[in-house]
Legacy VTK file of the C-alpha trace (Angstrom):
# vtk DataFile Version 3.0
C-alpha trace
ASCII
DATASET POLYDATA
POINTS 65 float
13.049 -11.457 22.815
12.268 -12.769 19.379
12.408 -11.057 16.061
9.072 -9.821 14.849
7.755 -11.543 12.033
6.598 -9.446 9.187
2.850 -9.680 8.579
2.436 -11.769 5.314
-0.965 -10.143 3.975
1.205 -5.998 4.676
4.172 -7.656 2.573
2.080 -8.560 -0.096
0.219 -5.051 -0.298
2.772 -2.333 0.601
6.750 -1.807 -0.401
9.160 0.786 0.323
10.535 3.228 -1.376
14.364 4.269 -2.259
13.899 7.396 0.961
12.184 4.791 3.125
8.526 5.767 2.531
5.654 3.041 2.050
3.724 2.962 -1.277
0.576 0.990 -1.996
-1.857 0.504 -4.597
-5.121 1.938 -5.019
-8.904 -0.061 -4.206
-11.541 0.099 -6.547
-9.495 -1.480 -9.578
-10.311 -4.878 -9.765
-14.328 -5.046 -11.339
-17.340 -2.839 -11.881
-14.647 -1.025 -14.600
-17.205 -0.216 -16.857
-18.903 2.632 -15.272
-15.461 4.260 -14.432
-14.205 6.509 -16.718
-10.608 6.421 -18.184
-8.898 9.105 -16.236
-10.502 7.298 -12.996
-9.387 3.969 -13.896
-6.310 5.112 -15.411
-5.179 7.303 -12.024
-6.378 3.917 -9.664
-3.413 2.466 -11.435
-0.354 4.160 -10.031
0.941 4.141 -6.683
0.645 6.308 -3.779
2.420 7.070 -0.649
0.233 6.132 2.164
-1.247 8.332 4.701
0.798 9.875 7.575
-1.952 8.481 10.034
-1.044 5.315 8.636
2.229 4.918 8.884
3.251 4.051 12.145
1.113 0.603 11.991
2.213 -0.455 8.414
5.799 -0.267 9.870
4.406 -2.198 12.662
3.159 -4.759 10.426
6.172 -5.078 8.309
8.521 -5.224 10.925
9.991 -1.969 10.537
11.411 0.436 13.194
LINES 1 66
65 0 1 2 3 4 5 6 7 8 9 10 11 12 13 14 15 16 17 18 19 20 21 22 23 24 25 26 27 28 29 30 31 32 33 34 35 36 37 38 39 40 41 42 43 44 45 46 47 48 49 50 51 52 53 54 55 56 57 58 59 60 61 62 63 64
């Protein structure tokens, strides 16, 4: 059986931590900033661990066991 080839668009969006967890980056960032406030907009720009429902298909998608 072949290797699995990592899914170009989840390597682009999500990268692992040091313990082996998956961070991304937060939506709502990129325009319509100037109805946001500065906490909001400030807070959209730090990473986050994503969700434990989501896990088990971003490891799918980046090739992961």
């Amino acid at each position: 059986m072949p290797k699995m080839k990592t899914n170009p668009g989840a390597k682009k969006r999500f990268s692992l931590t040091g313990t082996g967890k998956i961070k991304r980056k937060h939506a709502y960032k990129s325009h319509l900033l100037t109805k946001k406030s500065k906490k909001r907009k400030r807070n959209l720009g730090y990473f986050t661990i994503i969700n434990k429902a989501n896990v088990k298909s971003a490891r799918h998608l980046l090739a992961l066991k």
